[in-house]
DRENMI-149281 format. One record per atom (N, C-alpha, C): residue in three letters; x, y, z. Coordinates in pm, whole numbers, plus 50000, padded with zeros to 5 digits. Example, Ala and Ser with C-alpha at 12.3 -4.5 7.8 and 13.67 -1.06 7.14 Angstrom:
<atoms>
ALA513194943150780 ALA512304955050780 ALA513204967050780 SER512854977550708 SER513674989450714 SER512905000350787 
</atoms>
This chain:
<atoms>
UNK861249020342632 UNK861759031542553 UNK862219042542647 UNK863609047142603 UNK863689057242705 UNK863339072542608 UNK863719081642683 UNK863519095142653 UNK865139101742645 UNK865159105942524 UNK867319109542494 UNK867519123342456 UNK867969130542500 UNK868369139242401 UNK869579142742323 UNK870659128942352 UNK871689132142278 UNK871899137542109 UNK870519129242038 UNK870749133241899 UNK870549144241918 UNK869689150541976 UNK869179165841854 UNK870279177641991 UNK871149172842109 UNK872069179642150 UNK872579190942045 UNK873399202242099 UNK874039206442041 UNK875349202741976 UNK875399194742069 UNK877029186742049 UNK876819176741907 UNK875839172241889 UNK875669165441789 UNK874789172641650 UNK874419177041700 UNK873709186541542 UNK874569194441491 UNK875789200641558 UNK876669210241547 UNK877489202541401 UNK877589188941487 UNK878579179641318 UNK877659177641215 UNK876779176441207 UNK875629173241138 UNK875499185540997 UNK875439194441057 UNK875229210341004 UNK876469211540906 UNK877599208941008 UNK879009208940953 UNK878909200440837 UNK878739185840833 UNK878979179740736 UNK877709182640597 UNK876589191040625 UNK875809195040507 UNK876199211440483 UNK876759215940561 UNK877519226240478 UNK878449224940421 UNK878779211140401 UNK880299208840322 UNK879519206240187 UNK878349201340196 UNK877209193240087 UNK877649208539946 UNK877639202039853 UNK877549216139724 UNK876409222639747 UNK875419215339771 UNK874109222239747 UNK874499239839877 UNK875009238139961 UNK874649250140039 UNK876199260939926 UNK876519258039826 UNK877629266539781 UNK876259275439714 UNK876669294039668 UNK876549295439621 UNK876569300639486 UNK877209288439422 UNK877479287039281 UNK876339278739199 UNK875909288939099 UNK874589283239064 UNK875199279738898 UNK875119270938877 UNK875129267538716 UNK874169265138611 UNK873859272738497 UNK872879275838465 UNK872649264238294 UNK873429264038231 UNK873659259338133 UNK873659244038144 UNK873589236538199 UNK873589221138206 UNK871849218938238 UNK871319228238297 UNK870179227638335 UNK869449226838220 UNK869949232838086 UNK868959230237938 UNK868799216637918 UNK869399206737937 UNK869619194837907 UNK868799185038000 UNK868379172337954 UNK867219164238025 UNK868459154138022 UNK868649153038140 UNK869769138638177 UNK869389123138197 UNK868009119038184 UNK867789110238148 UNK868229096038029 UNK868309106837943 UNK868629097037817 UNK870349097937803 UNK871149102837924 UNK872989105537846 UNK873519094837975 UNK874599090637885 UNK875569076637933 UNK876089084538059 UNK875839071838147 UNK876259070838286 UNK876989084738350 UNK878389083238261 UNK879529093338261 UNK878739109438316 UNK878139110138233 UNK877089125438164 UNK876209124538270 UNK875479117038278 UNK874499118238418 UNK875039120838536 UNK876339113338561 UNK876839118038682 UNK877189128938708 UNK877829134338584 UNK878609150938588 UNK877089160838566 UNK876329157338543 UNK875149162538564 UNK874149163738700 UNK874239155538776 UNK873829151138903 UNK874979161739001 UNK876169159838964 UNK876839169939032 UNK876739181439063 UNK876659186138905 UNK876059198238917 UNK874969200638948 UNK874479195238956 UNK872509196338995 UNK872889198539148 UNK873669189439212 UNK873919194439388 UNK874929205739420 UNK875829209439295 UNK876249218939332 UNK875539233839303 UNK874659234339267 UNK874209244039233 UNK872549246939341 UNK872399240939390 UNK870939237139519 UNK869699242839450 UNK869909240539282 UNK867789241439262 UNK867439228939316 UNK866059231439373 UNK865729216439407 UNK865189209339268 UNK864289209639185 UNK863889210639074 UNK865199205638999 UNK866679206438984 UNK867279201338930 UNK868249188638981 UNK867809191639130 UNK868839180139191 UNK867399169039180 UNK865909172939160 UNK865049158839153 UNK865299155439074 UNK865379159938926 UNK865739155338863 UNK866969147638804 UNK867559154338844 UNK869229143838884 UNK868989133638934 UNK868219130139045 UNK868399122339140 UNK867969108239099 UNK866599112338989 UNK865799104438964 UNK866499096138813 UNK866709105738798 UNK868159102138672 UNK869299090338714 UNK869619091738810 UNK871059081638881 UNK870259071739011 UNK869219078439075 UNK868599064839180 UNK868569048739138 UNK868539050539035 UNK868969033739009 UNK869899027938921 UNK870879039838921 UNK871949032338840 UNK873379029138983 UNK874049017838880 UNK875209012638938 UNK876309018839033 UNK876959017139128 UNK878339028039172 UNK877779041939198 UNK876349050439202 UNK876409062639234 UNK876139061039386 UNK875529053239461 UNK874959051239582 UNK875049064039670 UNK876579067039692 UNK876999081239752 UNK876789096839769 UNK876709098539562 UNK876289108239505 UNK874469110039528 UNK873999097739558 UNK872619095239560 UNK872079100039661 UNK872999093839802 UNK872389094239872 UNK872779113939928 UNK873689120739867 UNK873369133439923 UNK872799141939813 UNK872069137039705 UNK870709143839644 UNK869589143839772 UNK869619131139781 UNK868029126639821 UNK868079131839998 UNK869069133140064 UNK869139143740182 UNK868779155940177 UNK869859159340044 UNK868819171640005 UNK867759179040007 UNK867429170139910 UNK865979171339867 UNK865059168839999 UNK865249164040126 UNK864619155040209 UNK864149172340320 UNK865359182740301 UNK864519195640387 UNK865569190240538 UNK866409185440528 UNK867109183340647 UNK867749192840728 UNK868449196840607 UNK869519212140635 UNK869359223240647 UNK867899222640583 UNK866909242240604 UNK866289235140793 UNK866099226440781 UNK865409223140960 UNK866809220741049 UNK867829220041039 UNK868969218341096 UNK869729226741136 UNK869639238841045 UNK870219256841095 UNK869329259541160 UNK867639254841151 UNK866779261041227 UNK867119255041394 UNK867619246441353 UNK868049240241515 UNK869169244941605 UNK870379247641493 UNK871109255441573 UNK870829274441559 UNK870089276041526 UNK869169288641559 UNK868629293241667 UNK868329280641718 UNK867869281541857 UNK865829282941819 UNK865339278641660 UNK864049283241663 UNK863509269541639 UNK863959258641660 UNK863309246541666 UNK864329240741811 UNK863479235341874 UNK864239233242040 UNK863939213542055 UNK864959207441971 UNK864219188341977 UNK865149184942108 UNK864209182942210 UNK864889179442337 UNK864429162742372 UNK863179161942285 UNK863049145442340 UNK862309142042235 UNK861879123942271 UNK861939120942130 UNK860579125842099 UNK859139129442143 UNK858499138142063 UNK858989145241988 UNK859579153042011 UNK860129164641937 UNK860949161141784 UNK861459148341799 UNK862469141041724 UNK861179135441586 UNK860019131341642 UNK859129129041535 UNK858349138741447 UNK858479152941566 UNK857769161141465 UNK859079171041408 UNK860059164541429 UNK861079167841308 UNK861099163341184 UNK860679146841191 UNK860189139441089 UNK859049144740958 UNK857669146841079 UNK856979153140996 UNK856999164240875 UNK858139171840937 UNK858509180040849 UNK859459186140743 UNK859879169140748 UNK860969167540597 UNK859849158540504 UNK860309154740384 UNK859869147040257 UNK860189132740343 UNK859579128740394 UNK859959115940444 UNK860669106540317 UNK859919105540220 UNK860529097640087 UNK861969100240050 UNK862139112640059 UNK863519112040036 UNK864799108140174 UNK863919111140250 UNK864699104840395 UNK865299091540378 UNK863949086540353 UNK864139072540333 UNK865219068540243 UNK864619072040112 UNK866389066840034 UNK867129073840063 UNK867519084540091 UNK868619084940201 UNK869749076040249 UNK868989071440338 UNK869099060440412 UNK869549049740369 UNK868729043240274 UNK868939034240189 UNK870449032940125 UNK870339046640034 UNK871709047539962 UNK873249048040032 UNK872879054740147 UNK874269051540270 UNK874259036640294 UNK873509029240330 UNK873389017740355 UNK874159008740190 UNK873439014040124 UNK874579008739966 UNK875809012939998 UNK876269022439980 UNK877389032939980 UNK878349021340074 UNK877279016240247 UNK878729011440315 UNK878598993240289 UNK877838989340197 UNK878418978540152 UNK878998977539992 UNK878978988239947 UNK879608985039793 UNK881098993139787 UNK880799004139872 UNK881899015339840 UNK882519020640014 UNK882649013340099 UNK882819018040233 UNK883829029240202 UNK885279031540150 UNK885829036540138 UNK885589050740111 UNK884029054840063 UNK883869066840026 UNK883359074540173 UNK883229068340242 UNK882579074240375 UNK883439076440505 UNK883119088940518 UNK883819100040670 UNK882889093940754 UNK884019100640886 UNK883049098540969 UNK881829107540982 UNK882019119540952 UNK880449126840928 UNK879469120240870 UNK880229110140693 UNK879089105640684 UNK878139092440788 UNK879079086240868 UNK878659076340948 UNK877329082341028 UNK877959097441052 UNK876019100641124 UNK875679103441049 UNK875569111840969 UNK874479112140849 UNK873889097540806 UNK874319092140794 UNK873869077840751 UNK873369069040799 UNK873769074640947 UNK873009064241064 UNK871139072441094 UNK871769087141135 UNK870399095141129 UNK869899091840994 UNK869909094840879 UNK868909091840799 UNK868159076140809 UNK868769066240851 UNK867909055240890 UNK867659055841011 UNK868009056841095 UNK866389063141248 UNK865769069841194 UNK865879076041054 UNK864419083241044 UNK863719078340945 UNK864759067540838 UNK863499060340751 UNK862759048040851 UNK863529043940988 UNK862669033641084 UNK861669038441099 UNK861489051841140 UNK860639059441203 UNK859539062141114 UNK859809065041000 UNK858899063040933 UNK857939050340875 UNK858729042640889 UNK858489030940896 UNK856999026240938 UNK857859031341096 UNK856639032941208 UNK855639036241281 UNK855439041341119 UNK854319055641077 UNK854849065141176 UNK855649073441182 UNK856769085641204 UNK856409084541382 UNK856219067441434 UNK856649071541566 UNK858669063441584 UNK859219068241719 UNK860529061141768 UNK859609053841879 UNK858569053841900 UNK858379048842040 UNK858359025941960 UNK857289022442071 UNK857049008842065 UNK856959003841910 UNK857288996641832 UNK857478990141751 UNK859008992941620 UNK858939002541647 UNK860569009641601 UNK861478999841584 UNK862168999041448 UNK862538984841413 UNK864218994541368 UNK865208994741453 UNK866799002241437 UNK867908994541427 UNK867528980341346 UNK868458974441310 UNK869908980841218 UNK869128987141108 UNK869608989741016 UNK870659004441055 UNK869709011241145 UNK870659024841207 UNK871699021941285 UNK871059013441392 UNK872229003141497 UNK873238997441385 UNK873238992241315 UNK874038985741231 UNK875788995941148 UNK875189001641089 UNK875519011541023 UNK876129024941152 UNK875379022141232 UNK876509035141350 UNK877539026841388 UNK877399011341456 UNK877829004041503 UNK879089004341424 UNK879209001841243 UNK880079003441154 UNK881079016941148 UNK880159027341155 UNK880749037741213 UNK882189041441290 UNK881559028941415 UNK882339037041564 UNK883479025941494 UNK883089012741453 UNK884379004241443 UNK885479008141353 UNK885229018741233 UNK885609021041140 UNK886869031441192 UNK886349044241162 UNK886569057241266 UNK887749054541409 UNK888529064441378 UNK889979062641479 UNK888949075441638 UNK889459064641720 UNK888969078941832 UNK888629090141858 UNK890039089441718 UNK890939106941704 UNK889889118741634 UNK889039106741565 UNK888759115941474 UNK887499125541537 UNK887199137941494 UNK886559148641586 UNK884969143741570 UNK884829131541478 UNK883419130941464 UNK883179116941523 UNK884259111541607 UNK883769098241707 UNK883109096241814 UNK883049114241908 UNK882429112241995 UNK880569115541969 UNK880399119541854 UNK879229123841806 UNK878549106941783 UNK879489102441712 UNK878969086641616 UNK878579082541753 UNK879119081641885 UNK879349071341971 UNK877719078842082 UNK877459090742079 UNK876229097342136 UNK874949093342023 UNK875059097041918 UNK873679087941795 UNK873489072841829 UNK875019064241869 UNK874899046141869 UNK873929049142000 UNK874979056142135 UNK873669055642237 UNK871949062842228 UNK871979069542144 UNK870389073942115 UNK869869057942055 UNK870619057641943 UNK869589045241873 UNK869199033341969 UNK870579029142080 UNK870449021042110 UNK869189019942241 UNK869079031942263 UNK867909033642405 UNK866309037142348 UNK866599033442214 UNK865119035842126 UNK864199014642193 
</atoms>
């Protein structure tokens, strides 16, 4: 195992940040009126436009419930998987990083980043990108390629009862970055990031 600090670099958290400030949840436009309604019991259609709003508006309390509403239905995989990031505490620990008040220089540091998200929602996370790039590849940037790759190094990690060291199983992250870099034109501003996460995962 080596010791990396390319993920939690600046160079790479910088896109990271970028692509969850694009997320609705950091807008602040709060919608108040859809929130009367229990989205459980309304056709697909309705849940989704409900789930939307639930992330565009960042109660957490309404995006769980969204989430839990659409986590197992058909074609949302996408929408799913940026509830459950959400919800996971990524993006409140991610400004704290480029803040300069959380300092992840190695991979200790990288696990007790872990510790302090919802690991559960990490995990599907993860999961749902992993749907997303076999049902719907087309819906995915290259931002989402790290997002999607980091959220599975961190459901491995959890895995691995929240170590990266010896038994760390990064098929699924390797896989999915790997998809990434092949996908993704050079050009694009988020290739050299994808191509610094493939070398983190790959020196795990």
């Amino acid at each position: 195992m080596k010791n990396h600090a390319s993920l939690i670099s600046g160079s790479l958290v910088l896109p990271l940040v970028f692509v969850l400030a694009g997320c609705q949840a950091i807008f602040t436009y709060s919608p108040l009126s859809f929130l009367q309604r229990d989205p459980a019991n309304l056709p697909l259609d309705q849940k989704i436009t409900w789930a939307e709003n639930a992330l565009a508006s960042g109660d957490p309390e309404a995006m769980a419930t969204a989430y839990a509403a659409i986590k197992d239905e058909s074609g949302v995989d996408y929408l799913a998987a940026n509830l459950a990031l959400e919800l996971s505490g990524v993006p409140q620990l991610l400004f704290e990083v480029i803040e300069g008040d959380i300092d992840y220089s190695t991979i200790t540091d990288m696990e007790n980043f872990l510790q302090q998200l919802d690991s559960s929602y990490v995990s599907a996370a993860g999961g749902h990108y992993n749907d997303t790039l076999a049902n719907d590849p087309g819906s995915l940037t290259g931002t989402d390629y790290i997002l999607g790759a980091a959220s599975l190094l961190f459901q491995a990690a959890d895995l691995n009862g929240g170590s990266m060291g010896a038994g760390i199983v990064t098929t699924d992250a390797a896989a999915f970055a790997a998809a990434g870099l092949g996908t993704m034109s050079v050009d694009d501003p988020a290739y050299e990031y994808m191509d610094q996460l493939n070398t983190f995962i790959a020196g795990l």
